[in-house]
PAZAPA-4460 file (N, C-alpha, C; in steps of 0.05 Angstrom, whole numbers, plus 32768, in hexadecimal, padded with zeros to 4 digits):
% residues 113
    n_x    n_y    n_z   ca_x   ca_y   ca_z    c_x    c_y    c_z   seq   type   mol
   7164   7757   775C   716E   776B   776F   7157   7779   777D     1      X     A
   715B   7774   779A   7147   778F   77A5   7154   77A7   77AD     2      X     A
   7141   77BB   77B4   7147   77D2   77B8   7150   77DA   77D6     3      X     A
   7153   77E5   77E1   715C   77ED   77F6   714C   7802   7804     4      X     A
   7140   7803   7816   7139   7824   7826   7150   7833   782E     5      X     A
   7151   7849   7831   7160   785F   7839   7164   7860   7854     6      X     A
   717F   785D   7865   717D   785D   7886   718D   7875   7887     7      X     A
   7191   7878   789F   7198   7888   78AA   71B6   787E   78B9     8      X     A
   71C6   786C   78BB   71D7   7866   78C9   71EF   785D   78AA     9      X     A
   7209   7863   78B6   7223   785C   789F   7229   7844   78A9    10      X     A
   7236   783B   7897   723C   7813   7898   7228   780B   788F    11      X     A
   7226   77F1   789D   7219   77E1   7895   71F4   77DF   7891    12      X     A
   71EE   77DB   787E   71D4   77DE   786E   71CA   77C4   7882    13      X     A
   71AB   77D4   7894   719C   77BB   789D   7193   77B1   7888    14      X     A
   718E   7794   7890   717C   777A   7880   716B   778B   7866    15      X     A
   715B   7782   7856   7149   7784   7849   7138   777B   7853    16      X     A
   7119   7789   7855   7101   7786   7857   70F3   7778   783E    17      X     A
   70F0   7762   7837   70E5   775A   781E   70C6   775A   781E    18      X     A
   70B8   775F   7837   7099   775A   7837   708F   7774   782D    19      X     A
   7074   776B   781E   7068   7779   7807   7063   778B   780B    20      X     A
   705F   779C   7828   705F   77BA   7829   7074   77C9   7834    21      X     A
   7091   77B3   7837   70A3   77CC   782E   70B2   77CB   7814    22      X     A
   70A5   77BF   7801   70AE   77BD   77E6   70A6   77D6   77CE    23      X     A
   7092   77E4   77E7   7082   77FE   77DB   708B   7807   77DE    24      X     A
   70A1   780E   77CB   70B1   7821   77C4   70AA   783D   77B3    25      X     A
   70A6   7854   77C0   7094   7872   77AC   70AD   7881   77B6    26      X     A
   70B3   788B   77A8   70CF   78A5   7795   70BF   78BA   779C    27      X     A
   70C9   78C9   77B3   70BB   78E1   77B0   70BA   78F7   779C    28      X     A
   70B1   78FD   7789   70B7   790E   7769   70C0   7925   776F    29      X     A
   70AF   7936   7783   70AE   7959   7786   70CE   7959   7794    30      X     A
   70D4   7944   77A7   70ED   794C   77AF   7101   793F   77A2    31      X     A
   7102   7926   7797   7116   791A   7792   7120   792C   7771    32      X     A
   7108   793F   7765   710A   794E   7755   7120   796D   7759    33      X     A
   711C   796D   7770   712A   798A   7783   713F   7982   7780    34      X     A
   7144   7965   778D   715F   795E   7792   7172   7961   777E    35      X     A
   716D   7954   7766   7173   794E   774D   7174   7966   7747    36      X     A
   7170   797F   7748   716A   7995   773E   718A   799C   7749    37      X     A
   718C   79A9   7761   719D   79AE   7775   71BC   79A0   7769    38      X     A
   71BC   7987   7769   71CC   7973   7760   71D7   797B   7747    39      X     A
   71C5   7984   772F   71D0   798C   771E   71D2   79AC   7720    40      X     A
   71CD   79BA   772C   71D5   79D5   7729   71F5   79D1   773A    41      X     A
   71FD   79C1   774D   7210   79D0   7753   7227   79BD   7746    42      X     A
   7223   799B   7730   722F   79A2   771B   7231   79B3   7702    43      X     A
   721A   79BC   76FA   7225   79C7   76E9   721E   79E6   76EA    44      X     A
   7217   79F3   7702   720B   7A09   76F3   7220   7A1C   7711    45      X     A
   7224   7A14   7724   7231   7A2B   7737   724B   7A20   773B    46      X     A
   7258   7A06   7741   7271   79FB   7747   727A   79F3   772E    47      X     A
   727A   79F9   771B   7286   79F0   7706   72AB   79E7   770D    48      X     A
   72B2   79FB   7721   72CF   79E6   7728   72D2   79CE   772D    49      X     A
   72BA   79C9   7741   72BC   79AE   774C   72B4   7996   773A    50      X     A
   72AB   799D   7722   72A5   798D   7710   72BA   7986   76F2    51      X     A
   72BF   79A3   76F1   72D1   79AC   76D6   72AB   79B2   76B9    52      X     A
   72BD   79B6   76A5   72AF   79B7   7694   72A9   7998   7683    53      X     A
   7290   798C   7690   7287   7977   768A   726B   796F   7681    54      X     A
   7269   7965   7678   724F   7961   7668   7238   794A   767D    55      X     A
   7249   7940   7683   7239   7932   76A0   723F   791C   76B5    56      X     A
   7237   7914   76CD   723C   7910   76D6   722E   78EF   76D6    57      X     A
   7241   78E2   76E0   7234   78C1   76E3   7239   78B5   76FF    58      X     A
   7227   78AA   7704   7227   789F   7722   721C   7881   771A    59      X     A
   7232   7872   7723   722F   784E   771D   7232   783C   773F    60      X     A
   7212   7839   7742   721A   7826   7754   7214   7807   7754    61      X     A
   722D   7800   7757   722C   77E3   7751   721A   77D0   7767    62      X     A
   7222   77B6   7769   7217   77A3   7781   7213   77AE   7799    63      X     A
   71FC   77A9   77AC   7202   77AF   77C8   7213   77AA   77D4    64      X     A
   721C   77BA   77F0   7237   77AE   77F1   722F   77B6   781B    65      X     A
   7237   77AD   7822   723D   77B5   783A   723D   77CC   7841    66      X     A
   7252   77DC   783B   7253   77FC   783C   724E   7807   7829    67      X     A
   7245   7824   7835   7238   783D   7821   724D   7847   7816    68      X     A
   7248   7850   77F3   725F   7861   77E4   7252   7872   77DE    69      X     A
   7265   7888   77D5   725C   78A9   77D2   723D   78A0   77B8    70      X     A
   7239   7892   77AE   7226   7889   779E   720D   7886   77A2    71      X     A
   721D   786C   77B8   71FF   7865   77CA   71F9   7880   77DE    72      X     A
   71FB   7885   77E6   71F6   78A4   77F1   71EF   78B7   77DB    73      X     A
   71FF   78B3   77C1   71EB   78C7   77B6   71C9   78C5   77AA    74      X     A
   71CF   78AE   77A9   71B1   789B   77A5   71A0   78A0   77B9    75      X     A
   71A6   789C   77D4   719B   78A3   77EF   7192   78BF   77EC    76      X     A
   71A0   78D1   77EB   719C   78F1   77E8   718B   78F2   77D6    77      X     A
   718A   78ED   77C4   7177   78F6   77AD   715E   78E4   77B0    78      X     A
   7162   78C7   77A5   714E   78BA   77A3   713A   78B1   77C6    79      X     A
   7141   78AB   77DC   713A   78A4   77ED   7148   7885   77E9    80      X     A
   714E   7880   77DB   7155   785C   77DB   7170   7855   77C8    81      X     A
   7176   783B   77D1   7189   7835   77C2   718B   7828   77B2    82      X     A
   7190   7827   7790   718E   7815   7783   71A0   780B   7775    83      X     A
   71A3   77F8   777E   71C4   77E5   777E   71C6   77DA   7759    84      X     A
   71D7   77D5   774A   71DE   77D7   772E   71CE   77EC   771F    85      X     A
   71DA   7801   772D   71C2   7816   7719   71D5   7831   7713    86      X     A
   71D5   783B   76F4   71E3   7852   76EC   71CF   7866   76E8    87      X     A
   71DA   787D   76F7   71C5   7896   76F5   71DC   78A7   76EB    88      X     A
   71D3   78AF   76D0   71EA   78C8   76C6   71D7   78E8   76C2    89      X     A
   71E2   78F4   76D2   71D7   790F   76D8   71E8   7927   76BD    90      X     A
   71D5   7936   76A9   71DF   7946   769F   71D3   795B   76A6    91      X     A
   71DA   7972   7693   71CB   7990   76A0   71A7   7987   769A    92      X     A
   71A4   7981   768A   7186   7987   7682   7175   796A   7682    93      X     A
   717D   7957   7692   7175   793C   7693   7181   792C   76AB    94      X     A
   7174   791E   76B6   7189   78FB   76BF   7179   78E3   76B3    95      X     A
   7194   78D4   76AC   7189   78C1   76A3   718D   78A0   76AF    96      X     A
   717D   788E   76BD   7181   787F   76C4   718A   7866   76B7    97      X     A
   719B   7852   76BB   7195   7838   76B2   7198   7826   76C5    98      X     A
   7186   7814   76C9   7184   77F9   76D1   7170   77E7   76CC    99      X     A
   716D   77DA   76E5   7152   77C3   76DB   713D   77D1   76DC   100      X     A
   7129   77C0   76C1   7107   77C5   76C4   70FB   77CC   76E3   101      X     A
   70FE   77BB   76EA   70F8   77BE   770A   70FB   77D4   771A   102      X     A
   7112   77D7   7715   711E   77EE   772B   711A   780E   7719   103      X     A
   7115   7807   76FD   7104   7824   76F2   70ED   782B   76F0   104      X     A
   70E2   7814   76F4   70C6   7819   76FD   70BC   782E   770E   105      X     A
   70D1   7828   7722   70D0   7839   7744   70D2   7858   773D   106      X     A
   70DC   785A   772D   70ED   787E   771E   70D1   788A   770C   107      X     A
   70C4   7877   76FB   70AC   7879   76EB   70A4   7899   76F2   108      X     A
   7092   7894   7710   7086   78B2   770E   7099   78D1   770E   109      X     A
   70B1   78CD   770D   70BF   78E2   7710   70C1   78F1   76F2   110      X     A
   70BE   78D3   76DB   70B6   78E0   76C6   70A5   78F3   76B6   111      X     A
   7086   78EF   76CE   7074   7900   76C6   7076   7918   76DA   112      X     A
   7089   791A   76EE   7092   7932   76FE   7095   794B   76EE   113      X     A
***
């Protein structure tokens, strides 16, 4: 699976760039940290309606697909990119990703964020 850049337009996802310098893919930490911050405060810490009383939140996005889902957008929003078979479950005090080696690699420095 590759990854996707982040566009700016709804529908349909241009081509993939597979050449080696747009495969440099860097996670911005300081913001994609904000984001994630934000994300979980207004599950769990100010809208608690819009959520209910939950322990956390999961966001599963499956295969690429043609069109963007509230997923892939939330991937977009947060991460800058999209990463297609990938579960990111957001609690109050953590998120936790799962997918391929590959595509966690890309997340790596957010750990030492």
């Amino acid at each position: 699976s590759k990854l996707a850049p982040a566009h700016g337009q709804a529908g349909a996802a241009p081509p993939l760039d597979t050449s080696a310098a747009a495969m440099d893919i860097v996670i911005p930490g300081p913001r994609t940290l904000l984001r994630l911050a934000k994300l979980r405060d207004q599950a769990f810490v100010h809208d608690r309606d819009a959520f209910g009383k939950v322990a956390a939140v999961s966001l599963v996005n499956g295969k690429r697909e043609e069109k963007e889902s509230l997923v892939t957008s939330m991937q977009l929003n947060v991460l800058d990119y999209e990463f297609p078979s990938t579960l990111m479950v957001l609690f109050a005090d953590r998120v936790v990703f799962v997918s391929t080696k590959k595509k966690l690699s890309h997340l790596e420095d957010l750990r030492a964020t």
